[in-house]
C-alpha positions in Angstrom: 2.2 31.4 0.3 1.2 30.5 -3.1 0.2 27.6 -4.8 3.6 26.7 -6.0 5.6 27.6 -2.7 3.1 25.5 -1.0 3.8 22.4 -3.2 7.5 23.1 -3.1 7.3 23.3 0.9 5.1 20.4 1.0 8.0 18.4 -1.0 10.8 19.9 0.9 9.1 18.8 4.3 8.2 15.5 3.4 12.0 14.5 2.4 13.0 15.7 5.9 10.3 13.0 7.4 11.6 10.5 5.0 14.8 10.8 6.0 14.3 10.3 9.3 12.1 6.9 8.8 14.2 3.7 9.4 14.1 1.3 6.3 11.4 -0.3 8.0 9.0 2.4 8.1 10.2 3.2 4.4 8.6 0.1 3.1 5.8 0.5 5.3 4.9 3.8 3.8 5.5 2.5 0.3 3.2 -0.1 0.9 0.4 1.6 2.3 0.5 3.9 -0.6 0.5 0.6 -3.1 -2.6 0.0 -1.3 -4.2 3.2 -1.6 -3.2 3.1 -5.6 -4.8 -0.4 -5.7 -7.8 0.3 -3.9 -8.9 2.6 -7.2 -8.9 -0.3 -9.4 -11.3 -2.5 -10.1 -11.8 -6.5 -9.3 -11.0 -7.6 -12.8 -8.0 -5.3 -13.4 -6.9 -6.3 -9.8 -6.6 -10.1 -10.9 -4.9 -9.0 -14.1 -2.0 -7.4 -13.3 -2.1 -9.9 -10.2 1.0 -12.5 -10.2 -0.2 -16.2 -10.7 1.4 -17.1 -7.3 -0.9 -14.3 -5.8 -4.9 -16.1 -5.2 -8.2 -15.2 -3.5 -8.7 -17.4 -0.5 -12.5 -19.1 -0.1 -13.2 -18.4 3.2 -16.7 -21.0 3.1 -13.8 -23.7 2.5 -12.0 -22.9 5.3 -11.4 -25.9 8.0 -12.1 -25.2 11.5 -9.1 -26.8 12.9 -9.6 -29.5 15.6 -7.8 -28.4 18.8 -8.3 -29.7 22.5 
């Protein structure tokens, strides 16, 4: 097989699995790919392209809860 086939195969077989993923598992792959993509960039360029609703929580601020 050469290099080209391979690539074209490769392609041809993932459609098949993605066609038989439920919408669920869709996203799920989409997003674990954004996270792989993300993971390359670095803290600063993270917060940039960051929406302002999106935030870093402090975990040394975090309130142990008082329970029973």
């Amino acid at each position: 097989m050469t290099p080209n086939e391979r690539e074209e195969f490769i392609f041809d077989l993932a459609q098949h699995k993605v066609k038989q993923l439920s919408d669920a598992g869709i996203f799920a792959m989409a997003v674990d790919q954004m996270c792989m993509l993300l993971d390359n960039e670095s803290e600063e360029r993270l917060l940039q392209i960051a929406p302002a609703n999106l935030y870093i929580q402090d975990k040394k601020k975090h309130i142990k809860a008082k329970g029973f």
